[in-house]
VONU-621407 format. One record per residue (C-alpha): y, x, z; chain. Coordinates in Angstrom, 3 decimals, always signed. Layout:
BEGIN
<rec north="Y" east="X" up="Z" mol="A"/>
...
END
This chain:
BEGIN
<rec north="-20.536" east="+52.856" up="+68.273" mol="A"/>
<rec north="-16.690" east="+52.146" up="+68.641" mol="A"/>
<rec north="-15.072" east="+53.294" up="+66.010" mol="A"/>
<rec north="-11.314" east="+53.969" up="+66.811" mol="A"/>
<rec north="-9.158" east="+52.486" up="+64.134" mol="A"/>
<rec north="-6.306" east="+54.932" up="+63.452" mol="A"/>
<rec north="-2.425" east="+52.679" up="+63.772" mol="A"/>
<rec north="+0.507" east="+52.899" up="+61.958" mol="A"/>
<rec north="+2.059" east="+54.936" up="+64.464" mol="A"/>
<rec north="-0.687" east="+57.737" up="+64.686" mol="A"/>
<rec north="-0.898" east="+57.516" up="+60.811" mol="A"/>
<rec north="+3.366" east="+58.143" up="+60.070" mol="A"/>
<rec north="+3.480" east="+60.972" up="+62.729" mol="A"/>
<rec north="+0.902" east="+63.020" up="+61.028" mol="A"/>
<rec north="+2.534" east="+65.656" up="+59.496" mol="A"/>
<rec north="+0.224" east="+66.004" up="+56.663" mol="A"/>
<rec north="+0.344" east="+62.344" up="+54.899" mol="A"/>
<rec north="+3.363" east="+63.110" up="+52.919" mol="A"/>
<rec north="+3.616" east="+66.472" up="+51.096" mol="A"/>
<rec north="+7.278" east="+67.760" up="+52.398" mol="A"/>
<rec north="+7.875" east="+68.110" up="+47.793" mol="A"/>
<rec north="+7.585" east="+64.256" up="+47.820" mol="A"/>
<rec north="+10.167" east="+63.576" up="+50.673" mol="A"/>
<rec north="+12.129" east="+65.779" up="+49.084" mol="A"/>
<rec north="+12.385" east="+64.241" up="+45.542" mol="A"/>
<rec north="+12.607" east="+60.753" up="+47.337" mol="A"/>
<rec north="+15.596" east="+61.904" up="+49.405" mol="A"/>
<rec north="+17.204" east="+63.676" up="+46.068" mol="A"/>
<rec north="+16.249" east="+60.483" up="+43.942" mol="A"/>
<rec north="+17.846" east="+58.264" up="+46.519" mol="A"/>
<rec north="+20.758" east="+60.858" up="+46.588" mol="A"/>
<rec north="+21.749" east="+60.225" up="+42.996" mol="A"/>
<rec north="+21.191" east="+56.638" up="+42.868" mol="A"/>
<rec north="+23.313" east="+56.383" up="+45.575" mol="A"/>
<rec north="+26.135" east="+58.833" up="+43.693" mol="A"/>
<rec north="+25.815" east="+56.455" up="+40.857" mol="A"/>
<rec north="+26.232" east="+53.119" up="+42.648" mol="A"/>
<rec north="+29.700" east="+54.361" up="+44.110" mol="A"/>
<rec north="+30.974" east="+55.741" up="+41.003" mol="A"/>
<rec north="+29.839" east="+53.063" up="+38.128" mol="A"/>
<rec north="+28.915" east="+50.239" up="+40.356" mol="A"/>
<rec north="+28.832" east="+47.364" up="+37.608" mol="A"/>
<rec north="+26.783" east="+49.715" up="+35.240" mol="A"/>
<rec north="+24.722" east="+50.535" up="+37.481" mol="A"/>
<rec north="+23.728" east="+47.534" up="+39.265" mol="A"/>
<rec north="+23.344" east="+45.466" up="+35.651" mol="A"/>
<rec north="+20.694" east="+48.728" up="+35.009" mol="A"/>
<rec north="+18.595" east="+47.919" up="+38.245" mol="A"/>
<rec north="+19.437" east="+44.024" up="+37.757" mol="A"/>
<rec north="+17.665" east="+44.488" up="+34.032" mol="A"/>
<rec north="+14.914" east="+46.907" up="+35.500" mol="A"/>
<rec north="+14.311" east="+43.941" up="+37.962" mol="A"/>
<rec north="+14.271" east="+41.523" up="+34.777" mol="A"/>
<rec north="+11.654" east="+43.149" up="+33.662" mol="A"/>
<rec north="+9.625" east="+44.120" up="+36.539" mol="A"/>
<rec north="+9.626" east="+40.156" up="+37.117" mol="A"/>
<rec north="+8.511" east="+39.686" up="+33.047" mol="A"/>
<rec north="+5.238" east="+42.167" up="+33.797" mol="A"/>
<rec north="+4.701" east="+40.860" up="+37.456" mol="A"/>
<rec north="+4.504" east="+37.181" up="+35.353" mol="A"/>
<rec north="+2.236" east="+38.179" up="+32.773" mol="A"/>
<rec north="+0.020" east="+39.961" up="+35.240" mol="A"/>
<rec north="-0.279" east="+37.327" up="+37.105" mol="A"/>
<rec north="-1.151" east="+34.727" up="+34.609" mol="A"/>
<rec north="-3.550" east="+36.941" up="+33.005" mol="A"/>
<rec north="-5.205" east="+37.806" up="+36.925" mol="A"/>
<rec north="-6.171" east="+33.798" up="+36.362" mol="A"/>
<rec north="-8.683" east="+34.595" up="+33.249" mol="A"/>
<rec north="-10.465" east="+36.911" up="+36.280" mol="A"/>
<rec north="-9.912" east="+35.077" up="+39.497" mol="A"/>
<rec north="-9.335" east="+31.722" up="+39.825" mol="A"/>
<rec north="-8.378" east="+31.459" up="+43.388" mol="A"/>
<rec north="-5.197" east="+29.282" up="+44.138" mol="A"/>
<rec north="-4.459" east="+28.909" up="+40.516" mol="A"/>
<rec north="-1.688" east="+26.389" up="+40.794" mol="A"/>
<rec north="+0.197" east="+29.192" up="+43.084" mol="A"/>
<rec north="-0.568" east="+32.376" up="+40.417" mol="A"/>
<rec north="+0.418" east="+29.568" up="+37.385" mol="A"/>
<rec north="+3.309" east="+28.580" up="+39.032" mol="A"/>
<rec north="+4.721" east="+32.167" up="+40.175" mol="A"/>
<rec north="+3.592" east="+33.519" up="+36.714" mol="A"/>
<rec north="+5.610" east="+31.288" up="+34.974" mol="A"/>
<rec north="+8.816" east="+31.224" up="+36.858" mol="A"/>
<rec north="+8.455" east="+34.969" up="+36.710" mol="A"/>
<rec north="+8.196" east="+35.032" up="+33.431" mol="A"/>
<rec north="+11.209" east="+32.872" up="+33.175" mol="A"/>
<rec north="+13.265" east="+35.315" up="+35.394" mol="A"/>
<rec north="+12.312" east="+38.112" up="+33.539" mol="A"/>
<rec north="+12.737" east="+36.998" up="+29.936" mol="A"/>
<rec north="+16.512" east="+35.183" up="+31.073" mol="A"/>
<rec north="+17.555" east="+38.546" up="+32.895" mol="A"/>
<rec north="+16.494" east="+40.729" up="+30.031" mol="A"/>
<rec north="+18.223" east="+38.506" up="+27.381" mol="A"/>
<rec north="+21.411" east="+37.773" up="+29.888" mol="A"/>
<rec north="+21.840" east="+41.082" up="+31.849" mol="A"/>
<rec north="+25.883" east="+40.556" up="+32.625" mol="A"/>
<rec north="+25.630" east="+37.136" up="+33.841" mol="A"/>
<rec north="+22.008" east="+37.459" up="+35.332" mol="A"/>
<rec north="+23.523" east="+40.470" up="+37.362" mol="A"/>
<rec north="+26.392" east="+38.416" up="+38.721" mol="A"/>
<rec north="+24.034" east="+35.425" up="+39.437" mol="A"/>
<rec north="+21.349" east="+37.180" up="+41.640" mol="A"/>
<rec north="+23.670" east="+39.158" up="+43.593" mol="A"/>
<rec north="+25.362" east="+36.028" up="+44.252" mol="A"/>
<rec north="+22.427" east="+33.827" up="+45.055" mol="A"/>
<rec north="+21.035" east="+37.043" up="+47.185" mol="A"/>
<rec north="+24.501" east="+36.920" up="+49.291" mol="A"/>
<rec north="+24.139" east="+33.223" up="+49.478" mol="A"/>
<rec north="+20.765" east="+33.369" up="+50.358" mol="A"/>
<rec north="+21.377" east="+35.938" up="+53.640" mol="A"/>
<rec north="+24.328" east="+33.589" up="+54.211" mol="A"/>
<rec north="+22.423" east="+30.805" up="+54.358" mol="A"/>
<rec north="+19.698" east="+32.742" up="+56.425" mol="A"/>
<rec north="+22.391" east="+34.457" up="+59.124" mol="A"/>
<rec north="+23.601" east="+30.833" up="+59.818" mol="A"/>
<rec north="+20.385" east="+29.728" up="+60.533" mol="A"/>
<rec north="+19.372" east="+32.812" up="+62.299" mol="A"/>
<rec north="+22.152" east="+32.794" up="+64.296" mol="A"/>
<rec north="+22.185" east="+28.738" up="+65.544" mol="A"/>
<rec north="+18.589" east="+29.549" up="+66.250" mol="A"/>
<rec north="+19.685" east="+32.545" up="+68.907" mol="A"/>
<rec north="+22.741" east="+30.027" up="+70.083" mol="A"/>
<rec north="+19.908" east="+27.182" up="+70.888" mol="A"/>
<rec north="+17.737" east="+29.789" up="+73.056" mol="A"/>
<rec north="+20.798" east="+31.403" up="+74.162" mol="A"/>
<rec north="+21.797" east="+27.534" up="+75.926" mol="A"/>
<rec north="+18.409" east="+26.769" up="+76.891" mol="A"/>
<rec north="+17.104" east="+29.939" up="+78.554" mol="A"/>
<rec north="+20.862" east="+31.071" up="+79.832" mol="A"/>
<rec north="+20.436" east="+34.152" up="+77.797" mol="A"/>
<rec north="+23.733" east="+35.847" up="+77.308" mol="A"/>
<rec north="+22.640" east="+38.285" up="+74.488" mol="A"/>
<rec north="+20.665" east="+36.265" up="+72.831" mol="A"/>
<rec north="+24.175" east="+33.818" up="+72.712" mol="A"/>
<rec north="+25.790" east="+36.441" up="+71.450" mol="A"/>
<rec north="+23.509" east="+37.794" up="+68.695" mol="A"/>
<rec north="+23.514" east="+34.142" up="+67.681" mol="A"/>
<rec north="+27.088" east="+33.999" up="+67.790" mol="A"/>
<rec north="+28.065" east="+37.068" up="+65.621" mol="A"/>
<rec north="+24.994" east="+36.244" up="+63.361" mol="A"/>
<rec north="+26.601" east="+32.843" up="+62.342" mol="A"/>
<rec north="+29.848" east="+34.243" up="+62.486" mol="A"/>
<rec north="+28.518" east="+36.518" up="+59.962" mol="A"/>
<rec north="+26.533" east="+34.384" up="+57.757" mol="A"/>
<rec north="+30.023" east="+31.816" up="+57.327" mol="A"/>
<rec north="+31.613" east="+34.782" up="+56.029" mol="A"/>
<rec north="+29.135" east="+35.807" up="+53.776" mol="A"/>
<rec north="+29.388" east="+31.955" up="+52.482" mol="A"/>
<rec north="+33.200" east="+31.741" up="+52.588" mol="A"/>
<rec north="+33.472" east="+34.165" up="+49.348" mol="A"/>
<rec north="+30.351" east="+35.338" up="+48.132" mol="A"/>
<rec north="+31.165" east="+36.459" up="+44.918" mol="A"/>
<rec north="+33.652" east="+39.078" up="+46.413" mol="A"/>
<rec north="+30.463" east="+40.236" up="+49.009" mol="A"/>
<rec north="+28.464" east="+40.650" up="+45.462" mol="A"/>
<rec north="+31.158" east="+42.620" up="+44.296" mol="A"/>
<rec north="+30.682" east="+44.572" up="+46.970" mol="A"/>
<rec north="+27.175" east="+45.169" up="+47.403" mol="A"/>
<rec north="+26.639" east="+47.866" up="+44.847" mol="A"/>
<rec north="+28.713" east="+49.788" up="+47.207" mol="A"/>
<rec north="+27.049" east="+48.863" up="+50.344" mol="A"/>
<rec north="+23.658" east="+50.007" up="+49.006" mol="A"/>
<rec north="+25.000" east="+53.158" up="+47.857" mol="A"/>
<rec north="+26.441" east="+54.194" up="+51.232" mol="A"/>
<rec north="+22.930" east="+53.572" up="+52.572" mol="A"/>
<rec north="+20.944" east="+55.468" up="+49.289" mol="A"/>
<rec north="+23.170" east="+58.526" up="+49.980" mol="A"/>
<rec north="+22.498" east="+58.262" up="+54.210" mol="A"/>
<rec north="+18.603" east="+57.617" up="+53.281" mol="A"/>
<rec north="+18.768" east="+60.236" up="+51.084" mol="A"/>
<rec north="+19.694" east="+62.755" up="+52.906" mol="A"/>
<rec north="+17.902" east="+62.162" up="+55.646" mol="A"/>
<rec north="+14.837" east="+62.348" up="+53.499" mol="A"/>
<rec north="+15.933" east="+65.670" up="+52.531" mol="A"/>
<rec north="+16.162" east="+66.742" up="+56.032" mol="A"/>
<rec north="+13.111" east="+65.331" up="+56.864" mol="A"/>
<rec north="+11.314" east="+67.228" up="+53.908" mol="A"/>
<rec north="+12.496" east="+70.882" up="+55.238" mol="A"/>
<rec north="+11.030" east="+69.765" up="+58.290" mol="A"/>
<rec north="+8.018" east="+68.507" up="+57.511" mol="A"/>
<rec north="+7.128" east="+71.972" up="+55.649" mol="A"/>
<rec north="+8.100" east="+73.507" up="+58.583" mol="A"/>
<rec north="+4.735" east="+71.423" up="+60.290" mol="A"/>
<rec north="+2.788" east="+71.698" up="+56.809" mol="A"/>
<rec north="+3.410" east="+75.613" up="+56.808" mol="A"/>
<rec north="+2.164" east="+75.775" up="+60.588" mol="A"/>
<rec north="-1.693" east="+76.120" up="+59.942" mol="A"/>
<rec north="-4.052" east="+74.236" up="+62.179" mol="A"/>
<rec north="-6.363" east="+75.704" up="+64.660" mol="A"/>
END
């Protein structure tokens, strides 16, 4: 009476739990947003910066409303409710500067986080006389002080940086989606 509990791994190579139409509109979506980050970076980025506004404004109300239901760690749902709320309503009514101050505080942020990271991977590099792990620690801190040293330039260029990777991930989506019709077109015996 075992019943075998499918993983993630048997579950992503099966051919048939993505219809090849929706990889393919994923990998032209990605495609354009990417197009559109590298030629109007600022406009774009203060679109998705708003869009996140107000993603954070519904996410808030949700999840103050979710407390009328389930009362389950309210001071947690209260809490995130109302500084999402907060985020949202500030971002929608100050898109410009909102945009330049969470792409700042994100570069900050993985600055912040590649330091630590990276003195983390120098500490069990010493201790355990682990070469690569000194290393990865090395250029992670390395990294994360030059992240810190400017980061409204990095912010600047961001919108850039994710467009690279949203025209890479899109086409690879694409190619992906001709070949999984290929397998969807194959019927099973």
């Amino acid at each position: 009476m075992t019943e075998e509990i499918p993983n993630a791994e048997k579950l992503l190579s099966n051919p048939n739990l993505f219809p090849w139409w929706l990889l393919l509109v994923w990998g032209i979506l990605a495609l354009l947003i990417g197009c559109m980050f590298l030629t109007t970076p600022g406009l774009t980025t203060v679109l998705f910066i708003t869009l996140l506004g107000a993603y954070w404004l519904v996410s808030g109300l949700f999840a103050l409303g979710s407390l009328a239901v389930d009362r389950t760690n309210a001071g947690w749902k209260l809490f995130l409710g109302i500084i999402n709320v907060l985020a949202g309503i500030l971002i929608l009514l100050y898109p410009l500067y909102s945009t330049i101050f969470v792409l700042s505080f994100f570069v900050i942020f993985i600055g912040f986080w590649a330091c630590f990271i990276g003195v983390a991977h120098l500490y069990q590099g010493f201790t355990t006389k682990d070469g690569g792990n000194g290393v990865l620690g090395a250029i992670s801190l390395i990294f994360g002080i030059l992240l810190l040293i400017d980061p409204f330039i990095v912010a600047a260029l961001l919108p850039f940086v994710a467009g690279g990777f949203a025209i890479i991930a899109g086409l690879a989506s694409i190619i992906v989606s001709f070949t999984a019709k290929k397998t969807q077109e194959i019927p099973a015996k």
